[in-house]
C-alpha positions as CSV (number, residue, x, y, z in Angstrom):
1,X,-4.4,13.6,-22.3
2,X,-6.7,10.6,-21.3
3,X,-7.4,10.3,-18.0
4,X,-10.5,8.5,-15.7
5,X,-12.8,11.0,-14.6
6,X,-16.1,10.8,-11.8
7,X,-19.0,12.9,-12.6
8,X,-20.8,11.5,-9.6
9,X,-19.5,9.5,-6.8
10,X,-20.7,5.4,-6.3
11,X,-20.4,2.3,-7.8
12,X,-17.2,1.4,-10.2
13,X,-19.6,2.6,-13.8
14,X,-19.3,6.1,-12.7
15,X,-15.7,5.8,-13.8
16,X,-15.2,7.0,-17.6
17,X,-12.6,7.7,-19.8
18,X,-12.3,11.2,-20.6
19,X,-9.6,14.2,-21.5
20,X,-8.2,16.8,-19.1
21,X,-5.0,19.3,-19.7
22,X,-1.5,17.7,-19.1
23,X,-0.3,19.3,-16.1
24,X,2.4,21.8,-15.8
25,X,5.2,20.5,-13.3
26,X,5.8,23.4,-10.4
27,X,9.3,24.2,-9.7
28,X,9.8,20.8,-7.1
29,X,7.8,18.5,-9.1
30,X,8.4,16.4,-12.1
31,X,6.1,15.4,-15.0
32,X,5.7,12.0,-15.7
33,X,4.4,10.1,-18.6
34,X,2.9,7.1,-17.3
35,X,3.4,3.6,-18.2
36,X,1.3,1.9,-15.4
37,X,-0.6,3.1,-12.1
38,X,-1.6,1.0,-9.0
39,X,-5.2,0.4,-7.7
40,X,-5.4,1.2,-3.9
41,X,-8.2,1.2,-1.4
42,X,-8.4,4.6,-0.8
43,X,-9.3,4.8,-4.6
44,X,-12.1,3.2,-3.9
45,X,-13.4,5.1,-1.2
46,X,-12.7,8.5,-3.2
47,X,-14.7,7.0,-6.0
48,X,-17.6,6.4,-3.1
49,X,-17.5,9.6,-2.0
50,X,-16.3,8.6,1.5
51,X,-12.4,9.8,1.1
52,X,-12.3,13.3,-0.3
53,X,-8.9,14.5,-2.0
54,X,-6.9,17.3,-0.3
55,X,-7.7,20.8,-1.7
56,X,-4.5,21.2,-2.8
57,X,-3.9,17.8,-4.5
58,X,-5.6,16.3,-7.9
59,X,-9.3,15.3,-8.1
60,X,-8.2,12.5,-10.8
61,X,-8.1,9.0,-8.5
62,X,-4.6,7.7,-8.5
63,X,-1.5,7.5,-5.8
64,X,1.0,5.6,-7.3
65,X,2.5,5.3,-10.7
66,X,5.5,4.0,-13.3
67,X,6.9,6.1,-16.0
68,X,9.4,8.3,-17.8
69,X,10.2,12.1,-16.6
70,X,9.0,14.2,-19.8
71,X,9.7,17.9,-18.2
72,X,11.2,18.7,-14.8
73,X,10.4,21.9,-12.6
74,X,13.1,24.8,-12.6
75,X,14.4,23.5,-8.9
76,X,14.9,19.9,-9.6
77,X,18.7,18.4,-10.0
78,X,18.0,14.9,-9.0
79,X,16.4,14.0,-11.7
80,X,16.1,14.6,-15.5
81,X,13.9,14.2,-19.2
82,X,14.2,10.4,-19.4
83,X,14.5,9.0,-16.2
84,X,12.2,5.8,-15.4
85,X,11.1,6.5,-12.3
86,X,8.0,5.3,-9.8
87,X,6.3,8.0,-7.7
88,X,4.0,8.6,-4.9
89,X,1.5,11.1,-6.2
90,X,-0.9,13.5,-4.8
91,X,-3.8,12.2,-7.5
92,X,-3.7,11.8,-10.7
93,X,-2.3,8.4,-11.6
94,X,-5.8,7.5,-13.8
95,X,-4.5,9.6,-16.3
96,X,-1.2,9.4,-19.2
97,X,0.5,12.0,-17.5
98,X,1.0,13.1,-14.1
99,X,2.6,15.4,-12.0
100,X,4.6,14.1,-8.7
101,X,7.1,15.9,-5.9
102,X,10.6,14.9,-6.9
103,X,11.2,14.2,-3.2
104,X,8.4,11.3,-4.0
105,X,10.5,9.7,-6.9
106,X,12.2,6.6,-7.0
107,X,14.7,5.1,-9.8
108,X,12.5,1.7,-11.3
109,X,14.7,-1.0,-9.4
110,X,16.5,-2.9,-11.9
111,X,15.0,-5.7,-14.6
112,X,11.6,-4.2,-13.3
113,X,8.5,-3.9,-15.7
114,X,6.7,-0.6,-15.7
115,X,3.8,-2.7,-14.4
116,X,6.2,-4.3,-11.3
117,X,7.2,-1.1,-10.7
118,X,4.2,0.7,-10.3
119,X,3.0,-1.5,-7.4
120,X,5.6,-0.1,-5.3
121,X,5.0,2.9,-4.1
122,X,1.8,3.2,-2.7
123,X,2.6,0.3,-0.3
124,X,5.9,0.5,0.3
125,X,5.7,3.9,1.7
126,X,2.6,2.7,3.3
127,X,4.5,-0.6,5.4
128,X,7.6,1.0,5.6
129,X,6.1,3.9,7.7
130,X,3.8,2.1,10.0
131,X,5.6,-1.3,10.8
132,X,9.8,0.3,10.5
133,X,9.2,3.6,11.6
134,X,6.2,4.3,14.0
135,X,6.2,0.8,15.7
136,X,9.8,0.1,15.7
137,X,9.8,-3.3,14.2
138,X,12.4,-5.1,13.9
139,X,14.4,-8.4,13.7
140,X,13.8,-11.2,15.9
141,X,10.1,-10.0,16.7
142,X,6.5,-11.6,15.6
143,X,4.4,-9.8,13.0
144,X,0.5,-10.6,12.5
145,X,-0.7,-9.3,9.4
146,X,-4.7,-9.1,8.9
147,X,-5.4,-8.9,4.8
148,X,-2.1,-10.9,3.9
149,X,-2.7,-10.8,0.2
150,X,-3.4,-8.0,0.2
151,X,-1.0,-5.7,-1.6
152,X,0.3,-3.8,1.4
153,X,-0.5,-7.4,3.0
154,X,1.6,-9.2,0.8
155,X,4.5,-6.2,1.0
156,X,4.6,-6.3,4.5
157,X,5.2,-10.3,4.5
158,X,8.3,-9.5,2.5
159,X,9.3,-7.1,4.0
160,X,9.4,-8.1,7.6
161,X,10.9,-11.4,6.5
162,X,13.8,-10.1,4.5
163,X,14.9,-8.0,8.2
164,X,14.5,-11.2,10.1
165,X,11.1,-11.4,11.5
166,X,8.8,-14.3,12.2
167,X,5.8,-13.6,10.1
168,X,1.6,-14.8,10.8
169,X,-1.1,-13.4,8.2
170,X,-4.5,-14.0,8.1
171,X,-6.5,-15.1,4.8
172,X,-10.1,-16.3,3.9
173,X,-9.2,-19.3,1.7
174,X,-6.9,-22.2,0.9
175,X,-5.9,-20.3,-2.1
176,X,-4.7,-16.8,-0.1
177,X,-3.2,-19.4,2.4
178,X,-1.4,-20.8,0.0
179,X,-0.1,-17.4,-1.1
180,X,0.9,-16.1,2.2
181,X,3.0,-19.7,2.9
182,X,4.8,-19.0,-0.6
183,X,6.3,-15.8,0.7
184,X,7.3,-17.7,3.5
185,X,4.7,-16.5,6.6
186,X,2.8,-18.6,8.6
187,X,-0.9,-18.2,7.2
188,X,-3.9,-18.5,9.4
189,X,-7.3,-18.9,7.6
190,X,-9.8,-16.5,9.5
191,X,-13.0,-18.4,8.3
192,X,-11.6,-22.1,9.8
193,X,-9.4,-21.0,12.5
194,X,-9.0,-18.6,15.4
195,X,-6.4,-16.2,14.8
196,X,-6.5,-15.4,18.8
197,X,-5.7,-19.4,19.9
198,X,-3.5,-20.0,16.6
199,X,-0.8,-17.5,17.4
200,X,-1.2,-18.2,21.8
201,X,-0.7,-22.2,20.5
202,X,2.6,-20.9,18.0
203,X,3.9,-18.3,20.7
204,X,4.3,-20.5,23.6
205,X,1.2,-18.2,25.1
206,X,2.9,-15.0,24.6
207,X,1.5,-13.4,21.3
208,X,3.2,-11.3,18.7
209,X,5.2,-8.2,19.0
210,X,3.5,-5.8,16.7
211,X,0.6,-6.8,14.2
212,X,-0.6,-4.4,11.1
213,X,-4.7,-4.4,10.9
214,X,-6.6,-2.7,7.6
215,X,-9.6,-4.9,8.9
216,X,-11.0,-3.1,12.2
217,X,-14.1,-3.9,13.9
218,X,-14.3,-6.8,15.9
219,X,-10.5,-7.5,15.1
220,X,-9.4,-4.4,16.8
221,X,-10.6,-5.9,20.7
222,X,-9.1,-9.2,19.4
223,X,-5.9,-8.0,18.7
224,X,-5.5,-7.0,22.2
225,X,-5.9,-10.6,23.1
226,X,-3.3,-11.6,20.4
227,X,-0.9,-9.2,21.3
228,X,2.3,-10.0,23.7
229,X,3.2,-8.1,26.4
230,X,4.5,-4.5,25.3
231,X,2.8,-4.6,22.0
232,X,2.2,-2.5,19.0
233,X,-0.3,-2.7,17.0
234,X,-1.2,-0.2,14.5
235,X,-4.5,0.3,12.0
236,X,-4.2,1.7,8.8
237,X,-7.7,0.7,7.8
238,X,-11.2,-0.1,9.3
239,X,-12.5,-2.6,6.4
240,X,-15.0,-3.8,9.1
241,X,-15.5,-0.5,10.7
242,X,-13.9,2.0,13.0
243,X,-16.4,1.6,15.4
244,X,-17.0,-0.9,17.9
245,X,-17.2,-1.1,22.2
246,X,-13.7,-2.4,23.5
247,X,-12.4,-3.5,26.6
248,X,-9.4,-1.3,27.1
249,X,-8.0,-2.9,30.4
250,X,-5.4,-5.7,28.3
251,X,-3.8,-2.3,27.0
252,X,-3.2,-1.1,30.3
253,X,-2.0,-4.7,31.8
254,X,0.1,-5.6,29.0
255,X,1.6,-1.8,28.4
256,X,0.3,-2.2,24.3
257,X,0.9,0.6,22.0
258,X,-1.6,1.5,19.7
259,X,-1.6,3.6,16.6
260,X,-2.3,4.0,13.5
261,X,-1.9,6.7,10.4
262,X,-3.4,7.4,6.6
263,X,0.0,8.2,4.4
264,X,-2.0,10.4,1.6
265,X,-2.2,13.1,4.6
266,X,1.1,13.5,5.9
267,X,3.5,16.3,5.0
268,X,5.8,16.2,2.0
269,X,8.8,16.1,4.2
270,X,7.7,12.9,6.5
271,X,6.9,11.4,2.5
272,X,10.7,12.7,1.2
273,X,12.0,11.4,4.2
274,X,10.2,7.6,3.8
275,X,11.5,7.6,0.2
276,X,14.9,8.4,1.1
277,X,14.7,5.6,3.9
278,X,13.0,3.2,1.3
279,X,15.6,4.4,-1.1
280,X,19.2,3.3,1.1
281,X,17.6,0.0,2.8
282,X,14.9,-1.3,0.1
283,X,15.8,-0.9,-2.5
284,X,18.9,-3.0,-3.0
285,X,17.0,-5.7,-1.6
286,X,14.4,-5.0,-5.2
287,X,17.5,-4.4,-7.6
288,X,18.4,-7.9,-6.4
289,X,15.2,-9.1,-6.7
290,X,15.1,-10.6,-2.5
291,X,11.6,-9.4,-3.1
292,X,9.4,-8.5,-5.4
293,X,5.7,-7.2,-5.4
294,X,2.9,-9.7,-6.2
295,X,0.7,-9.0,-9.1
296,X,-2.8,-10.2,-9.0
297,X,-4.0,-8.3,-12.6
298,X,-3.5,-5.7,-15.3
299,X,-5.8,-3.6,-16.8
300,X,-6.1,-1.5,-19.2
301,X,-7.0,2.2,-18.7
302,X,-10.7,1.8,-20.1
303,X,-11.3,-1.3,-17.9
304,X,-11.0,0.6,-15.0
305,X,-14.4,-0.1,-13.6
306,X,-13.4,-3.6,-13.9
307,X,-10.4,-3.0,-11.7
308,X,-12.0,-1.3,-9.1
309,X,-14.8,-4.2,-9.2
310,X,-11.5,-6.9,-9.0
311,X,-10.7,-4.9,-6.0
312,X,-13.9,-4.7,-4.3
313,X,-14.6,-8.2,-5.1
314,X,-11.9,-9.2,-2.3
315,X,-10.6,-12.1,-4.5
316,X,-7.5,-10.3,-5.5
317,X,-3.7,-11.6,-4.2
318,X,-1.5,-8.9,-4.6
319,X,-1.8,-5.7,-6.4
320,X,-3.9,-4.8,-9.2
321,X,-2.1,-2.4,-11.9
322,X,-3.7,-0.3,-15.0
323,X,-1.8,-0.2,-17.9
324,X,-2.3,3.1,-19.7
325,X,0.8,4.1,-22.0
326,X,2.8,0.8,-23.4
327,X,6.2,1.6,-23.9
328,X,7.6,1.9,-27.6
């Protein structure tokens, strides 16, 4: 099969296109031909050398894919030869075939495109597990979103919404602003505006309930001040560094909570257990297309280092999305 491979790690032209073995399925997984694959962060990182795979995991980059089931492992009776599923995988999604934990499956949500689909699971898992299940949120609260078109950015915004939550995300231009108002949050633009004083002036002085940072740095101290009494905030990325001196006595005075996870490191189980969630109170809310992931651009598997340099360039709303096996 084709597949993306690294000889060295650094800038988006080590990527090539190269062959590798298909993989054989083991007795929970499936092997899927892919259709599409998401670009993720992480990705990136692995490509710089910075985010190592797991030893027991694929060295191809790759976490999230679209496709059709081609062979099924000798425990499997979920699924079968055919199915269009999307999947959380442990590597391998640069490639046109890949193998992924049936737990980690999900059906393609109806009237879906291969490439639609394949921007689902990476994030999904990813907002589903931070903001629903470690922090709790829920409807009636305030949400602050740093990196709202984002693709886990713009997920979130829909997400919350949809279960009745007021939503603020922070953006860098009129453009991304305009993007974040479209799904129906409040957007704040970070290079024109305080995010601190924007959501005190729209909260009455009390701050949000629970806010989602990938940016880090300087943000995280911030945050605190932006926060409302009995807080959560949780990180899920340092894009401006995980290091930084901080102030810790607003956590104390106003009882916050904070947190944070990676989702490529937890155990198969906590994953089969978010699919199954994402499954019975997600999905219908995709089949009737409530909400929808937001596509910035498609690629196609040999313009990968262009993908990764879309990515990097920050200019992206949404999710970027190879396309590597067109369907007949």
């Amino acid at each position: 099969m084709q597949t993306i491979t690294t000889k060295n790690f650094g800038t988006p032209d080590v990527l090539e296109v190269g062959d590798s073995p298909i993989p054989i399925p083991k007795a929970h997984e499936v092997l899927i031909r892919i259709h599409a694959a998401g670009i993720n962060r992480p990705d990136i990182l692995q490509r710089q050398g910075l985010y190592p795979a797991p030893a027991d995991a694929s060295p191809i980059l790759g976490l999230e894919v679209a496709g059709e089931i081609t062979e099924i492992g000798e425990n499997i009776t979920d699924w079968k030869i055919g199915d269009k599923v999307c999947a959380l995988v442990n590597g391998g999604g640069y490639a046109e075939y890949a193998v992924a934990p049936a737990a980690q499956c999900l059906p393609i949500p109806d009237k879906f495109s291969f490439i639609q689909a394949a921007a689902l699971p990476e994030t999904f898992f990813t907002v589903w597990h931070n903001l629903f299940q470690r922090v709790q949120l829920k409807s009636g609260e305030s949400l602050l979103i740093h990196g709202g078109t984002s693709g886990i950015g713009t997920t979130a915004i829909q997400l919350a919404i949809a279960f009745g939550v007021k939503v603020f995300a922070t953006a860098g231009s009129i453009e991304k602003c305009k993007a974040i108002e479209s799904l129906g949050a409040i957007a704040i633009n970070y290079r024109e505006q305080n995010f601190v004083a924007e959501i005190k002036s729209s909260t009455q002085g009390q701050g949000v309930n629970v806010i989602l940072d990938m940016v880090g740095g300087n943000y995280i101290q911030r945050n605190f001040s932006a926060a409302a009494k009995d807080g959560r905030i949780v990180n899920i990325a340092f894009l401006k560094g995980s290091k930084t001196e901080l102030d810790l006595m607003p956590v104390m005075l106003k009882r916050l909570t904070l947190t944070g996870s990676t989702l490529r490191a937890q155990s198969p189980q906590i994953k089969a257990a978010i699919a199954q969630e994402l499954k019975r109170q997600v999905w219908p809310l995709l089949n009737e297309q409530k909400i929808k992931p937001m596509i910035d651009s498609v690629f196609q598997l040999g313009e990968v280092a262009k993908a990764h340099e879309r990515m990097e360039s920050n200019l992206h709303i949404g999710k970027i999305i190879l396309n590597i096996n067109p369907p007949l």
